[in-house]
C-alpha positions as CSV (number, residue, x, y, z in Angstrom):
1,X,-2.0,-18.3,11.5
2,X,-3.9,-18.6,8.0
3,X,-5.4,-15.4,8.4
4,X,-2.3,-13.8,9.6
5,X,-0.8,-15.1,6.3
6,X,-4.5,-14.2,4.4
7,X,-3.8,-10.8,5.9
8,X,-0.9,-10.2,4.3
9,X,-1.4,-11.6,0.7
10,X,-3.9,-8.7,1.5
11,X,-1.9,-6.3,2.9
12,X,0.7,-7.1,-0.5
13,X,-2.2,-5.5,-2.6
14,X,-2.4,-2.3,-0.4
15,X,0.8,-1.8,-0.7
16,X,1.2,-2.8,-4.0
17,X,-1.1,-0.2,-4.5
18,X,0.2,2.5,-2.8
19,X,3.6,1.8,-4.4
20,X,2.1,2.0,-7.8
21,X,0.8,5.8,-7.1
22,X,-2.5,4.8,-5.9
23,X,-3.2,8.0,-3.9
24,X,-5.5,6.6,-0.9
25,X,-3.5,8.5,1.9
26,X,-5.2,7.2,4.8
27,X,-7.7,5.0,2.7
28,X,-8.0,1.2,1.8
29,X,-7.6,0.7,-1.3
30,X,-7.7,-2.7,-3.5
31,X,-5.3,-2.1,-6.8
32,X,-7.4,-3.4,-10.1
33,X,-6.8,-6.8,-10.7
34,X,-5.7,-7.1,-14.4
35,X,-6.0,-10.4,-16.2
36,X,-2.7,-12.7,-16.8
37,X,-1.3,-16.0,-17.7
38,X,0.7,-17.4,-15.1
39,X,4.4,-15.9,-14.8
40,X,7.3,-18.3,-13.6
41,X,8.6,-17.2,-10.2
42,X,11.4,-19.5,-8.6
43,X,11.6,-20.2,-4.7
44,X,14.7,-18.1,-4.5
45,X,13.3,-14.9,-6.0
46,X,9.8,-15.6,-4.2
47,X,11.8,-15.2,-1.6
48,X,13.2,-12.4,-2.3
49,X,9.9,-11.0,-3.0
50,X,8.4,-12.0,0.5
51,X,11.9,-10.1,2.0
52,X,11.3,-7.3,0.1
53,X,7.5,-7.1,1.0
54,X,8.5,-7.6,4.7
55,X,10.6,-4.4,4.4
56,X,7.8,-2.4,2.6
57,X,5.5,-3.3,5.4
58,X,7.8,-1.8,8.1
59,X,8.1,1.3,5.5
60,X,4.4,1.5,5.1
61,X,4.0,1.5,9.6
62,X,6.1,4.2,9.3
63,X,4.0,6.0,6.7
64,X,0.7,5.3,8.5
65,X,2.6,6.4,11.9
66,X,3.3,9.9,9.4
67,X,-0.2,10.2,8.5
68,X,-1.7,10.3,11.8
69,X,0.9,12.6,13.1
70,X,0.2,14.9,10.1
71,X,-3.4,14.9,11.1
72,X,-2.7,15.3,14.2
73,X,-0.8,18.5,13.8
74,X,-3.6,20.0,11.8
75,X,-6.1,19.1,14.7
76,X,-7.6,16.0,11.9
77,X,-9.5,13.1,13.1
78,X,-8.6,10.4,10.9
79,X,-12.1,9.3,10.3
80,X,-13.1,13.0,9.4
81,X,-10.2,12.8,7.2
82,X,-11.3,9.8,5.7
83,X,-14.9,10.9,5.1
84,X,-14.2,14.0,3.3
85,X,-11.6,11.7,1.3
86,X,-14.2,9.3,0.2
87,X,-16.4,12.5,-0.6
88,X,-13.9,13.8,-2.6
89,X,-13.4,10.3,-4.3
90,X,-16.6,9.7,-5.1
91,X,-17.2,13.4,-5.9
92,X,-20.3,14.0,-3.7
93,X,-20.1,17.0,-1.4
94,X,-18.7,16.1,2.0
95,X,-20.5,16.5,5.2
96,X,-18.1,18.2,7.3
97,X,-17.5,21.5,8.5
98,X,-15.5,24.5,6.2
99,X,-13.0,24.9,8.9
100,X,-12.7,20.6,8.4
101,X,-12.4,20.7,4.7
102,X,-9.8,23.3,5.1
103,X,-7.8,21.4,7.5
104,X,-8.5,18.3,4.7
105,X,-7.0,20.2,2.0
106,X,-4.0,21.1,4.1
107,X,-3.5,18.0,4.9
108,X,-3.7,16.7,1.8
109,X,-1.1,19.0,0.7
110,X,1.1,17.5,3.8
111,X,0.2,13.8,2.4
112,X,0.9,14.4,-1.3
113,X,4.8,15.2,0.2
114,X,4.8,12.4,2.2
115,X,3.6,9.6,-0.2
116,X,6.1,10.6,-2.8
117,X,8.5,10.2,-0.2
118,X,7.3,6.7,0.8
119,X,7.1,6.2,-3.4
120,X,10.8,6.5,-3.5
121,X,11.4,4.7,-1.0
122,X,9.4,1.5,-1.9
123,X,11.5,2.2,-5.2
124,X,14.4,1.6,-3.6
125,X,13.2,-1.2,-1.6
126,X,12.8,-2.4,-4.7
127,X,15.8,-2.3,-6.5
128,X,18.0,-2.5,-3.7
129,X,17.1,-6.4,-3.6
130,X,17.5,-6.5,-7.0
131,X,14.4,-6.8,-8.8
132,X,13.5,-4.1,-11.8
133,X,10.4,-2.1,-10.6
134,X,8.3,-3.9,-13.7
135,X,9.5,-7.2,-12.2
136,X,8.1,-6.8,-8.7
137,X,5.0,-5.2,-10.5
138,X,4.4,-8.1,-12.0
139,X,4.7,-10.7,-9.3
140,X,2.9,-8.1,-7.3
141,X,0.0,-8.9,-9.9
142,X,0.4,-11.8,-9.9
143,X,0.0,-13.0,-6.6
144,X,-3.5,-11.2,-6.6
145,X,-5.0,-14.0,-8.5
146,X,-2.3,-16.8,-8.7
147,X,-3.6,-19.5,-5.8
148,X,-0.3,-21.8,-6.8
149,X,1.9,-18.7,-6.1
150,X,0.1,-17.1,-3.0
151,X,0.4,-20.8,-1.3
152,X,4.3,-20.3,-1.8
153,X,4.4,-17.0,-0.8
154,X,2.4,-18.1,2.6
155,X,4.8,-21.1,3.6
156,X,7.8,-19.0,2.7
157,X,6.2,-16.1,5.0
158,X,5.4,-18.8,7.8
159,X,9.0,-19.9,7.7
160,X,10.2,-17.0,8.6
């Protein structure tokens, strides 16, 4: 159960990173962590948080469900996807075939639609429980190096 809850302190970065316009597509990324004093969080809005996060993870299934189908109708294998992606990251020329970094670029083109839709829609995740996008930002940022605050965010996630 501990690494279920490890998990998704883990999985809060992704997605905190793919809300905050990371643009990974079908990549793992780790946000930067950036340095911080402690920020006061109640129970009732960690809560809130942890409810909120629950519902970005069912958004971000949906997103990764998007993905492969997208790749899927451009005849993409996800990891060929992903190589050429890291190339492209790490700007080395990718091993893959012309007719693959073609369908990449399409692809890409598919993606960049679909994460601004999923963008939006964590927005409104967001506000819709009430916090201000900076607010959940900062908890978000928070959590990535706050031990007191991730061990209240796993016993409210394990209570539920």
């Amino acid at each position: 159960m501990l690494n279920l809850i490890k998990s998704k302190i883990s999985y809060i970065a992704l997605t905190f990173g793919l809300f905050t316009g990371a643009t990974c597509f079908a990549q793992d990324v780790t946000p930067k962590v950036e340095q911080q004093s402690a920020i006061n969080v109640d129970d009732a809005e960690l809560a809130k948080f942890a409810a909120t996060f629950n519902d970005m993870q069912q958004e971000s299934q949906k997103m990764q469900s998007k993905v492969i189908e997208k790749l899927s109708e451009r005849e993409m294998d996800v990891n060929t996807f992903n190589a050429i992606h890291q190339a492209k990251m790490t700007n080395t020329e990718p091993t893959a075939s012309k007719e693959d970094i073609k369908k990449y670029e399409d692809a890409v083109e598919d993606l960049e639609d679909a994460q601004k839709d999923f963008q939006d829609e964590m927005e409104n995740l967001v506000k819709d429980a009430g916090f201000t996008i900076e607010r959940y930002k900062e908890i978000g940022i928070a959590l990535q190096s706050d031990t007191d605050l991730q061990n209240r965010l796993q016993k409210i996630l394990t209570s539920e």
